[in-house]
C-alpha atoms as a printed R data frame, in Angstrom:
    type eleno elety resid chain resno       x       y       z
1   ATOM     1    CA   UNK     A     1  67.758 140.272 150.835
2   ATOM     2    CA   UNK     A     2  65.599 136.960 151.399
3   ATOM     3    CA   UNK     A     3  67.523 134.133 153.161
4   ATOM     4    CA   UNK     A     4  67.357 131.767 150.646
5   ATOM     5    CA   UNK     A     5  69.232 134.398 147.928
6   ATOM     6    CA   UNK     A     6  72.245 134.924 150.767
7   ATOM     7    CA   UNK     A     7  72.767 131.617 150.937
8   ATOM     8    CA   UNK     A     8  72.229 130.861 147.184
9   ATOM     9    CA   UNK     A     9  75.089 133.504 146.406
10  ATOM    10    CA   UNK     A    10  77.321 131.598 148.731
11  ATOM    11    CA   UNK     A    11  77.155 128.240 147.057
12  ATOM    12    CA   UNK     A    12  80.411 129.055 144.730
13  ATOM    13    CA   UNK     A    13  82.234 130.102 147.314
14  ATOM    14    CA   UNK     A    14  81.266 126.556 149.843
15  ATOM    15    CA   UNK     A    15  81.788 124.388 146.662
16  ATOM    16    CA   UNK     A    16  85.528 126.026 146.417
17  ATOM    17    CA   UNK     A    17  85.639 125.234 150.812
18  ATOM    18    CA   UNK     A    18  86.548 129.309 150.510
19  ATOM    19    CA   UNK     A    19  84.058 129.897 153.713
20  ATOM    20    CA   UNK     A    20  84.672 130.224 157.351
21  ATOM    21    CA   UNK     A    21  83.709 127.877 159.931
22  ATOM    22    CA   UNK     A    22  80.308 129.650 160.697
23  ATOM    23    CA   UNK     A    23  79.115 130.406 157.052
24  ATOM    24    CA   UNK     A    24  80.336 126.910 156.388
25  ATOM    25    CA   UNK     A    25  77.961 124.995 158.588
26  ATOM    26    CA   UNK     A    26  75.091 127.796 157.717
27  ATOM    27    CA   UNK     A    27  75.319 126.923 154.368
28  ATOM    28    CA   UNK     A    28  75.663 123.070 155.301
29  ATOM    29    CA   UNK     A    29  72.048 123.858 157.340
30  ATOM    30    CA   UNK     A    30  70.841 125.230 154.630
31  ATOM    31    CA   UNK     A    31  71.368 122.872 152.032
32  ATOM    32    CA   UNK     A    32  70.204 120.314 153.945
33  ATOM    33    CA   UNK     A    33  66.570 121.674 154.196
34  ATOM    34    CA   UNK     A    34  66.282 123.318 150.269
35  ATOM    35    CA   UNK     A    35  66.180 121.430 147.293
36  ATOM    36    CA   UNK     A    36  67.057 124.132 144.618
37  ATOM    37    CA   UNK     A    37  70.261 124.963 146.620
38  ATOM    38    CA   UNK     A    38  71.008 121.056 146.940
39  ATOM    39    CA   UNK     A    39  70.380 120.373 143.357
40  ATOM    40    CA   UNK     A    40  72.461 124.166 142.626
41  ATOM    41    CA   UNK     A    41  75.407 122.729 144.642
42  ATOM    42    CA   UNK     A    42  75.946 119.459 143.123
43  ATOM    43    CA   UNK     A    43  75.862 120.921 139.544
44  ATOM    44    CA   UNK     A    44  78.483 123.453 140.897
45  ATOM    45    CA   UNK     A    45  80.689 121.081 142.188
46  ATOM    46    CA   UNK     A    46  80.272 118.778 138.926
47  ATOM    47    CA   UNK     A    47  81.429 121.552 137.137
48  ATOM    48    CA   UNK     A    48  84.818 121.919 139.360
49  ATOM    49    CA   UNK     A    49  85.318 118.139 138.923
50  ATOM    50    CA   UNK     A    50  84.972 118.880 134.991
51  ATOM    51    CA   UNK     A    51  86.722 121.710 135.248
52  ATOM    52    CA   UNK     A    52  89.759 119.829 137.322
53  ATOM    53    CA   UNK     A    53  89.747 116.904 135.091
54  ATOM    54    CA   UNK     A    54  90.219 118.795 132.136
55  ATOM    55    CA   UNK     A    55  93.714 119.712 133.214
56  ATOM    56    CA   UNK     A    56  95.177 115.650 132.081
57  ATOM    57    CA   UNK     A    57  91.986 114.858 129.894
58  ATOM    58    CA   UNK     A    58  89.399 116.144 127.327
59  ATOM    59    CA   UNK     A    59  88.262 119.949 127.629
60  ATOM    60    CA   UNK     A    60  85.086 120.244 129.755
61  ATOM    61    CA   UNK     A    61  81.934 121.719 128.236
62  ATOM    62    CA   UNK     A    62  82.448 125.402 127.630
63  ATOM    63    CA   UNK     A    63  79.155 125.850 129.688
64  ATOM    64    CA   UNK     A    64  80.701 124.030 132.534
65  ATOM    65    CA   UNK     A    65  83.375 126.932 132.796
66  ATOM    66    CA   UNK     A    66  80.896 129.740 132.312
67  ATOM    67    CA   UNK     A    67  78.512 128.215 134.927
68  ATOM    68    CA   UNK     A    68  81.174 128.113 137.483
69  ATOM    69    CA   UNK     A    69  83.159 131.397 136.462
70  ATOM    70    CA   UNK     A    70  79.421 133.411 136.845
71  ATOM    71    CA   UNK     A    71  78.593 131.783 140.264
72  ATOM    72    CA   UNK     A    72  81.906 133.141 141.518
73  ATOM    73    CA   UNK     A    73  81.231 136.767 140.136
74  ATOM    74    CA   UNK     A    74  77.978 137.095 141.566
75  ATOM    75    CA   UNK     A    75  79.219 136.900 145.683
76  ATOM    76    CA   UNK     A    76  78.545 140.098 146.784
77  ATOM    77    CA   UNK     A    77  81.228 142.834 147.053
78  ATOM    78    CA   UNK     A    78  81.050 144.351 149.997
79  ATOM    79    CA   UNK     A    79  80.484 140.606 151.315
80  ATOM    80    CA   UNK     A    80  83.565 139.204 149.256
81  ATOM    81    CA   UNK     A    81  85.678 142.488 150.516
82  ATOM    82    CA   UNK     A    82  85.196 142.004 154.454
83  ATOM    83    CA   UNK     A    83  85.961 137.451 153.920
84  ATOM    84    CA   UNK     A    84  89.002 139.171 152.158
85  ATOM    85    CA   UNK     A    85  90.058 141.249 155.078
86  ATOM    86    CA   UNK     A    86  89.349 138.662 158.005
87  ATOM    87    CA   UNK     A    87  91.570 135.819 155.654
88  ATOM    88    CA   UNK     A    88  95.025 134.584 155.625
89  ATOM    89    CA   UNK     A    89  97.022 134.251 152.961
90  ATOM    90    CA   UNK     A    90  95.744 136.062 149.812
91  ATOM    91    CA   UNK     A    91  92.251 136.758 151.746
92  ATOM    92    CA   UNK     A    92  89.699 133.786 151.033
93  ATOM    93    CA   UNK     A    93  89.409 135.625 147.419
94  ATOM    94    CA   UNK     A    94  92.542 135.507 147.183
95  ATOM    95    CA   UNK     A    95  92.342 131.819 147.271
96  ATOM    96    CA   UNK     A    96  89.787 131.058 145.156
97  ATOM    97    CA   UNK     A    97  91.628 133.713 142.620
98  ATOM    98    CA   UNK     A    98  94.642 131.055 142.800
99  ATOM    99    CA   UNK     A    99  92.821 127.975 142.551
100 ATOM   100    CA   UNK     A   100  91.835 129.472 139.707
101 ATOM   101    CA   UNK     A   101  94.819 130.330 138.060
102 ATOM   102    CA   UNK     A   102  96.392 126.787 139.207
103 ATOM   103    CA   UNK     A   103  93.668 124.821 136.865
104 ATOM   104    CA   UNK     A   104  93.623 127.741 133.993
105 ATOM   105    CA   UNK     A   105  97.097 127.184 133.935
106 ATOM   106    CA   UNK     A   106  96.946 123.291 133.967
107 ATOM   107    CA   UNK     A   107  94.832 123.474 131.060
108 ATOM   108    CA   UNK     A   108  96.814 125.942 129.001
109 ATOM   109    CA   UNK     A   109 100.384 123.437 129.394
110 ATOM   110    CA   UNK     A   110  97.349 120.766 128.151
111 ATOM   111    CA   UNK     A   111  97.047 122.651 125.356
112 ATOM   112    CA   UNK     A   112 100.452 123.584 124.659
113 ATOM   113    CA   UNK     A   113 101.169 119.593 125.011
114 ATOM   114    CA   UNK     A   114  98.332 118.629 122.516
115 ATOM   115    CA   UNK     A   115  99.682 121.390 120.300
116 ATOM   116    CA   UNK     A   116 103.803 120.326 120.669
117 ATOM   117    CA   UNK     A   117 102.279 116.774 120.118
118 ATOM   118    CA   UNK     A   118 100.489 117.512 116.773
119 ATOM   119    CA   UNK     A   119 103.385 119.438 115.696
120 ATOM   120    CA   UNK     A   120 105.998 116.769 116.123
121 ATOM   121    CA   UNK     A   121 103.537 114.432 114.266
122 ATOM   122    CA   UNK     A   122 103.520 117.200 111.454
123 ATOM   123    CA   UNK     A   123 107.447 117.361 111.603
124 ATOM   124    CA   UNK     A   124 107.337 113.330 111.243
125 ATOM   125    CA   UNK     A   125 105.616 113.107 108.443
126 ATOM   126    CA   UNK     A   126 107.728 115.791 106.453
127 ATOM   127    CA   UNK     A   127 110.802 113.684 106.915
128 ATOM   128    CA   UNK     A   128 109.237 110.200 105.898
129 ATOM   129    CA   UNK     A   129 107.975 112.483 102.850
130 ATOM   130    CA   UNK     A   130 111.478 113.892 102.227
131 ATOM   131    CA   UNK     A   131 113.223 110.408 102.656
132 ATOM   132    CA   UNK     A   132 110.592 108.918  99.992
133 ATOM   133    CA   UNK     A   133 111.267 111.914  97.751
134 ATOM   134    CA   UNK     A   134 114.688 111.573  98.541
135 ATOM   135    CA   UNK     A   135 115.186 107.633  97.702
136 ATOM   136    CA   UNK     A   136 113.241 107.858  94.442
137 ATOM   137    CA   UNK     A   137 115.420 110.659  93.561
138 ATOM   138    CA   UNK     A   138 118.465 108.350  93.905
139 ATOM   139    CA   UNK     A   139 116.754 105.633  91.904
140 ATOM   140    CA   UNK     A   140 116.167 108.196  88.881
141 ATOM   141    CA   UNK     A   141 119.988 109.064  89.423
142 ATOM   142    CA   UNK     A   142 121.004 105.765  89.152
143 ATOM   143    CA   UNK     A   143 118.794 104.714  86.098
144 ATOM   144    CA   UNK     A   144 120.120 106.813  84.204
145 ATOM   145    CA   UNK     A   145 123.285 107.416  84.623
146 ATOM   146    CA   UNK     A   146 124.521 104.644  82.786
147 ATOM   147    CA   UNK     A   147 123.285 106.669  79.736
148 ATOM   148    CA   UNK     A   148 126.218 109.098  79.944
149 ATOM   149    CA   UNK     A   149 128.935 106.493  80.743
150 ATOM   150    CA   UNK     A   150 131.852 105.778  78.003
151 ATOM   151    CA   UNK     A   151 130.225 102.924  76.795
152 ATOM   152    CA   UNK     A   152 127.102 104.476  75.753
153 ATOM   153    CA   UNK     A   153 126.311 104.638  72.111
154 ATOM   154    CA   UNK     A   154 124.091 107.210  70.647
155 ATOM   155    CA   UNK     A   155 122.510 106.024  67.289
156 ATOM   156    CA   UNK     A   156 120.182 108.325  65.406
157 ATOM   157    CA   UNK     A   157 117.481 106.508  63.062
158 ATOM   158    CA   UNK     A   158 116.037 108.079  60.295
159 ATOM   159    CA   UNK     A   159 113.694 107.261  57.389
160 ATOM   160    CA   UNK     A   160 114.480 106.965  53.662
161 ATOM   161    CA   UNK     A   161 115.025 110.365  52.219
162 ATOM   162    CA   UNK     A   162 112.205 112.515  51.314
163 ATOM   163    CA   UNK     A   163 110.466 111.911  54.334
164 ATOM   164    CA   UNK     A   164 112.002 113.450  56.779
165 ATOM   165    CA   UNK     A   165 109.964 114.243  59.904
166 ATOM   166    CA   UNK     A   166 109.890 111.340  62.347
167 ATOM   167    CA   UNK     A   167 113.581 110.588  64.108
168 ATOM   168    CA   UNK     A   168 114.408 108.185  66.687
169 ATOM   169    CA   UNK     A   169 117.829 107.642  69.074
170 ATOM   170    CA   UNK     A   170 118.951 105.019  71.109
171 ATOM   171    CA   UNK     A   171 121.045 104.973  73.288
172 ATOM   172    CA   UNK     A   172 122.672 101.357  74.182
173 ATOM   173    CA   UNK     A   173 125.039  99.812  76.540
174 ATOM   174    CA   UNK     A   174 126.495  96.837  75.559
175 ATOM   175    CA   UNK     A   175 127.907  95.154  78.641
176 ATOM   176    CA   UNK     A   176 124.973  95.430  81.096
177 ATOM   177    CA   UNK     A   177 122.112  95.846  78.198
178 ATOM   178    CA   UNK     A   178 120.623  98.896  79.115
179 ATOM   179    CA   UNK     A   179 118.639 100.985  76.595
180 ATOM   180    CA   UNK     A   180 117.096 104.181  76.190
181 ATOM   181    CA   UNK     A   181 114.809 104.982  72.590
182 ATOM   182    CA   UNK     A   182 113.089 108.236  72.175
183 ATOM   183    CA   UNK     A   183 111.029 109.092  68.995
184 ATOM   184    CA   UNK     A   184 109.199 112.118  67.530
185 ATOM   185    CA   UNK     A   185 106.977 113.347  64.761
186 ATOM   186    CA   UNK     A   186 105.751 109.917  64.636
187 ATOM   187    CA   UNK     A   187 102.781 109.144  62.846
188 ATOM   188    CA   UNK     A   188  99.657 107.754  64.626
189 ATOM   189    CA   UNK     A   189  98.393 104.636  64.286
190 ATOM   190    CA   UNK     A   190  95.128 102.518  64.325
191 ATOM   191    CA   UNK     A   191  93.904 101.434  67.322
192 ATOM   192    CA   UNK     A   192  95.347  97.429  66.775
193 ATOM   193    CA   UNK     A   193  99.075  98.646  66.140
194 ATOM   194    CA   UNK     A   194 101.663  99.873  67.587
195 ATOM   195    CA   UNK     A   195 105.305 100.742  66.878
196 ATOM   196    CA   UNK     A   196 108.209  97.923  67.475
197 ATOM   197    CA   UNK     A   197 111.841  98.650  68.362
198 ATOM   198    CA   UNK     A   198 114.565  96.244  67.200
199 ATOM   199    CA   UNK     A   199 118.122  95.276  67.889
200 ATOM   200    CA   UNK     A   200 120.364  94.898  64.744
201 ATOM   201    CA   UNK     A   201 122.728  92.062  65.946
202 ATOM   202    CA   UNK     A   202 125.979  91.367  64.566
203 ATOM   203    CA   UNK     A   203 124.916  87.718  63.737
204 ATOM   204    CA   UNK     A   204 121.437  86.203  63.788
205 ATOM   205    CA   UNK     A   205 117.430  87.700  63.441
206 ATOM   206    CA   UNK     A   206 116.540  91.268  64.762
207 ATOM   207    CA   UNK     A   207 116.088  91.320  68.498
208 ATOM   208    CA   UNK     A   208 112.669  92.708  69.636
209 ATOM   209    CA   UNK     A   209 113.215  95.459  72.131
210 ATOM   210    CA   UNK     A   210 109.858  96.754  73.331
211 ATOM   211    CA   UNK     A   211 106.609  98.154  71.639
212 ATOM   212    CA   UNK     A   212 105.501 102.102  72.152
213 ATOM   213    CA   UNK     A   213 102.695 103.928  71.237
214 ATOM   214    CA   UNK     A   214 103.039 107.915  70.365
215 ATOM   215    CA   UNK     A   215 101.156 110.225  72.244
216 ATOM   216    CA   UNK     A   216  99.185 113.192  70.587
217 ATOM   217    CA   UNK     A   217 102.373 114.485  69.356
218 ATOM   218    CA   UNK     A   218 103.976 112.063  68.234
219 ATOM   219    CA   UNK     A   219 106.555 111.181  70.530
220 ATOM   220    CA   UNK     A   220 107.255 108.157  72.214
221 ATOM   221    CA   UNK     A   221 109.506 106.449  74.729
222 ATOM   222    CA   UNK     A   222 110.995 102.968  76.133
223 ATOM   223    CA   UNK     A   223 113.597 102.825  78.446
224 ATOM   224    CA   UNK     A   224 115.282  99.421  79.635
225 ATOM   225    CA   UNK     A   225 113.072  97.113  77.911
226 ATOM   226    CA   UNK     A   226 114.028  93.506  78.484
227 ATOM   227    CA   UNK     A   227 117.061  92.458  76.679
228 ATOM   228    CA   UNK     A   228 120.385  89.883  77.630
229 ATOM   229    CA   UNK     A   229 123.506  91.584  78.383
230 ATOM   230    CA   UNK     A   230 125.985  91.227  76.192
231 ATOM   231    CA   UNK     A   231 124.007  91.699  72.761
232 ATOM   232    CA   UNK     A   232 126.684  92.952  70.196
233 ATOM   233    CA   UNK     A   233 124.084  95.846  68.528
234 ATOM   234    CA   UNK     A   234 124.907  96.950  64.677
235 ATOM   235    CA   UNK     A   235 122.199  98.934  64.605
236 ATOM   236    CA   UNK     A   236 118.132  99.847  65.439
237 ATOM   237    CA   UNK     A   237 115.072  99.416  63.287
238 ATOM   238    CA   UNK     A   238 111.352 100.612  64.274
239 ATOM   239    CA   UNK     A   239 108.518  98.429  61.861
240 ATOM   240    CA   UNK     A   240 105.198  98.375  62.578
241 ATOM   241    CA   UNK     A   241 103.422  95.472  64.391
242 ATOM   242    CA   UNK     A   242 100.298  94.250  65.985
243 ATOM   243    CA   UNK     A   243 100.147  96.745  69.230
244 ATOM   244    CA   UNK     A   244 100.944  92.925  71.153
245 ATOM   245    CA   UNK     A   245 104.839  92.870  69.365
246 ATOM   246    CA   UNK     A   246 105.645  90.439  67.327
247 ATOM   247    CA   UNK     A   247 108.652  87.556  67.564
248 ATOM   248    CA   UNK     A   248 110.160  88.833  64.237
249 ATOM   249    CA   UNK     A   249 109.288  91.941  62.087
250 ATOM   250    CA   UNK     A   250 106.250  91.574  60.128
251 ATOM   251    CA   UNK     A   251 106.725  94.929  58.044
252 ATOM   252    CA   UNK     A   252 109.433  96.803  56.550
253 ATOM   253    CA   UNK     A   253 111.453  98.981  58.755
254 ATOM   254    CA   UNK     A   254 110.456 102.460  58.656
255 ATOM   255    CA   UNK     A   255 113.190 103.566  60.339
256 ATOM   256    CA   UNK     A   256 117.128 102.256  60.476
257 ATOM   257    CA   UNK     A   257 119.974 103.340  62.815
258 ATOM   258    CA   UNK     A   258 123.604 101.623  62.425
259 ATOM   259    CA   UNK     A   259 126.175 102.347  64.662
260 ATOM   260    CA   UNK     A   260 129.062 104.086  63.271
């Protein structure tokens, strides 16, 4: 075996300081005079310096560990066996063997960090999800529960006999003026109107309560629309209006509810 190829199989093993105090300063010789072993060398050690850092930083180019790892594997054995046997403590081999396994292991609790980090972020995010889904299930609750208190009042509206199809029920509460209207089998209207919902007070004008369209199927829906607490309802009346509302119904009522 030339010269230069001994010494160019020992780089791994200087760049690691795994040599003895003779092969260490033949190599250092060595180097000094040839350029591809120089150059061989420094990319060697940069590669333990990428390899090192990797342990508390970013992962090192996968060609950085394969570069290193295949220097290593290419000492000789016979050569590698006899450093083994004249060595201390694990055999110079040994050593390298648990270098080795020091900085695969630093970079595997790395991972297992970055891993237990992302993880807790996933966790964090699932319980500022459930506490959103949580709250606005609470607000639901609470909207409508005055619906099913005592002082609710269901009132079914209906047409004029003969035409019996569309219905619509409200649902009112005097004291804090909460109301819920539902309607179905409605028929559709042009694209300028819409339906009006009115309160039936016990003196004074009808009280306008909100304007609905129905959907395809003729349903529709308003729940607390705007009115002052305390409104003593006789009744409900839907007429149809400009799809803006109007102050006062503009139509006759197509549909009347009194409350019994």
């Amino acid at each position: 075996m030339a010269a230069h190829e001994q010494f160019a199989e020992d780089l791994a093993l200087y760049a690691l300081d795994a040599l003895d105090v003779s092969q260490k300063a033949s190599v250092a010789q060595h180097v000094e005079t040839c350029v591809a072993c120089r150059r061989e060398l420094e990319s060697l050690r940069g590669d333990m310096a990428l390899l090192a850092l990797s342990a508390s930083g970013p992962h090192p180019p996968q060609r950085s560990r394969d570069r290193l790892m295949s220097a290593i594997a290419a000492e000789r054995p016979t050569v590698a066996s006899e450093r083994a046997a004249s060595s201390g403590w694990f055999g110079r081999l040994g050593w390298i063997a648990a270098a080795l396994v020091l900085v695969t292991g630093a970079l595997l609790v790395n991972d297992a960090n970055e891993k237990n980090a992302g993880l807790q972020r996933e966790i964090a995010g699932l319980k500022t999800k459930t506490a959103a889904q949580e709250a606005e299930l609470e607000r639901v609750r609470t909207e409508f529960a005055a619906f099913q208190g005592p002082e609710a009042k269901s009132v079914t509206l209906e047409i004029p006999k003969g035409h019996p199809q569309p219905q619509g029920k409200a649902i009112y509460v005097e004291s804090s003026g909460k109301l819920l209207f539902v309607a179905n089998n409605l028929p559709a209207l042009p694209d300028d109107k819409a339906y009006e919902l009115w309160v039936l007070p016990s003196k004074g004008n009808p009280v306008p309560a909100g304007v609905f369209r129905p959907d395809a199927k003729g349903s529709g829906v308003l729940v607390n629309p705007p009115l002052a607490a305390g409104v003593s309802a006789t009744g409900f009346a839907i007429t149809v209006e400009p799809k803006e509302g109007s102050a006062a119904p503009t139509t006759k009522p197509m549909m009347v509810g009194l409350v019994s």
